[in-house]
C-alpha positions as CSV (number, residue, x, y, z in Angstrom):
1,X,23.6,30.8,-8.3
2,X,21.6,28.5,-10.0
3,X,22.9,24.8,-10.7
4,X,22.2,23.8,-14.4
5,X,23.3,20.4,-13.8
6,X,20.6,17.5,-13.4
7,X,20.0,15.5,-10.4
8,X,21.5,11.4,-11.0
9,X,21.1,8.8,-9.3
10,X,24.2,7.0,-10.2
11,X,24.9,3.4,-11.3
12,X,25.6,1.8,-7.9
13,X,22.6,3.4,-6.3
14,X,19.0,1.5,-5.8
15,X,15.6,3.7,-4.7
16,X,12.5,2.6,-3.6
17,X,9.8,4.4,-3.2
18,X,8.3,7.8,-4.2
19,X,10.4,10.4,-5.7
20,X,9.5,13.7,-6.5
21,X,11.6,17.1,-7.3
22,X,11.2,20.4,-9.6
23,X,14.7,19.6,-11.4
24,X,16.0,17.5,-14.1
25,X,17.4,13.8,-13.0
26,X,19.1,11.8,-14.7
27,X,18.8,7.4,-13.6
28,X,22.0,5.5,-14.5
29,X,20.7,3.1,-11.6
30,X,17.5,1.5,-10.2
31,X,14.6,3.1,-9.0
32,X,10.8,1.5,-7.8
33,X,7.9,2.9,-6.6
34,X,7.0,6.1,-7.9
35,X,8.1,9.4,-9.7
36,X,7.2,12.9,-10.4
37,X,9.1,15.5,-11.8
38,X,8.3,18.9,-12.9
39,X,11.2,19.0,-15.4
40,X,13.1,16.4,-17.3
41,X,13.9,12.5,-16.3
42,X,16.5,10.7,-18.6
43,X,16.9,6.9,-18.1
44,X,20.6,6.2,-19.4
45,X,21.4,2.6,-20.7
46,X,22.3,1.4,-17.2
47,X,19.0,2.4,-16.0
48,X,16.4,0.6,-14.4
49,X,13.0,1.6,-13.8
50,X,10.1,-0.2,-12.0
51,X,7.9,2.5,-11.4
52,X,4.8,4.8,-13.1
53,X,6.3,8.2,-14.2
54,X,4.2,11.6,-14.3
55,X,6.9,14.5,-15.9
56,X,7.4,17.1,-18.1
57,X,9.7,15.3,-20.3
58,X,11.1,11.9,-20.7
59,X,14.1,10.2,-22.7
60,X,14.6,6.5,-22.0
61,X,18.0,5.0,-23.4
62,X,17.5,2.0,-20.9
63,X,15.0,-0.2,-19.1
64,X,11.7,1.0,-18.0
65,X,8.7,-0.9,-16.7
66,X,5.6,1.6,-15.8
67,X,3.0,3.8,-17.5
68,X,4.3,7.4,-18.3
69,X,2.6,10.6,-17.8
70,X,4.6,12.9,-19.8
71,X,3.3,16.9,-19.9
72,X,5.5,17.6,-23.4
73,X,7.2,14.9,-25.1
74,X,8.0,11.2,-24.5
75,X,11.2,9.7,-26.1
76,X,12.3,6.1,-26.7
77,X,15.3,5.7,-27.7
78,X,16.8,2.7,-30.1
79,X,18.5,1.1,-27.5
80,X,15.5,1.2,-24.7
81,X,13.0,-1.7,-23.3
82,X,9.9,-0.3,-22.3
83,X,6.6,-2.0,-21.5
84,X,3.7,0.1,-19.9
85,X,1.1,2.9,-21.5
86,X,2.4,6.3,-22.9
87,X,0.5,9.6,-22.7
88,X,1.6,12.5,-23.9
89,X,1.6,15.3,-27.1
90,X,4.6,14.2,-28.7
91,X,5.5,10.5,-28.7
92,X,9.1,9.3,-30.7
93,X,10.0,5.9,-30.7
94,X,13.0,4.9,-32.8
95,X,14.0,2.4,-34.9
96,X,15.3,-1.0,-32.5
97,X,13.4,0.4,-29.5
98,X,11.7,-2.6,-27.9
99,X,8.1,-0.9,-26.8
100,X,4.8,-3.0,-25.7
101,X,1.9,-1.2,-24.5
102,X,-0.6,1.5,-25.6
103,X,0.0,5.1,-27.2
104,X,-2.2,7.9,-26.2
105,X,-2.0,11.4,-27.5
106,X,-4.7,13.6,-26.3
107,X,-5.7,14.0,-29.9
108,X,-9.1,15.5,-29.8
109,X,-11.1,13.7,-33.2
110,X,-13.6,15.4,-35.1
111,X,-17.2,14.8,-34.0
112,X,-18.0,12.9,-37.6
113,X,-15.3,10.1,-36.8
């Protein structure tokens, strides 16, 4: 039976290091170093992130510090902080979201430009 429920790593918990994994997580605490996921990571308000991020998909409601590698779609949420370079297709970043760094998009320009 397959468990549809993400991976967290709850508020009280602190990581360091690489972390890797084909699910989705879900960071309500702190985590440095490294981490790659196949599916989708969600930082919730309470989270803390010190680390570069390659995924599928990411959502930030809290604190990240890192440059992101994001497959799909990268999300920042009004209530985030998040300082490092985004890559990825799909980039939102919503009204109140605190962001400094650079955007890139893959977009492939037309030879006159």
């Amino acid at each position: 039976m397959a468990n549809d429920s993400p991976g967290m790593i709850g508020k009280g918990i602190q990581i360091r290091g690489t972390l890797s994994g084909s699910e989705d997580l879900v960071v309500e605490g702190r985590v440095e170093g490294k981490i790659n996921l196949k599916e989708h990571l969600t930082i919730e308000q309470s989270g803390i992130v010190v680390a570069d991020i390659e995924t599928e998909q990411l959502t930030v409601w809290g604190q990240l510090s890192g440059n992101v590698d994001a497959v799909s779609r990268a999300e920042i949420k009004s209530s985030s902080v998040v300082v490092g370079d985004i890559r990825a297709p799909k980039i939102v970043i919503e009204d109140g979201a605190r962001f400094r760094g650079n955007i890139e998009m893959d977009v492939k320009l037309p030879p006159n430009i």
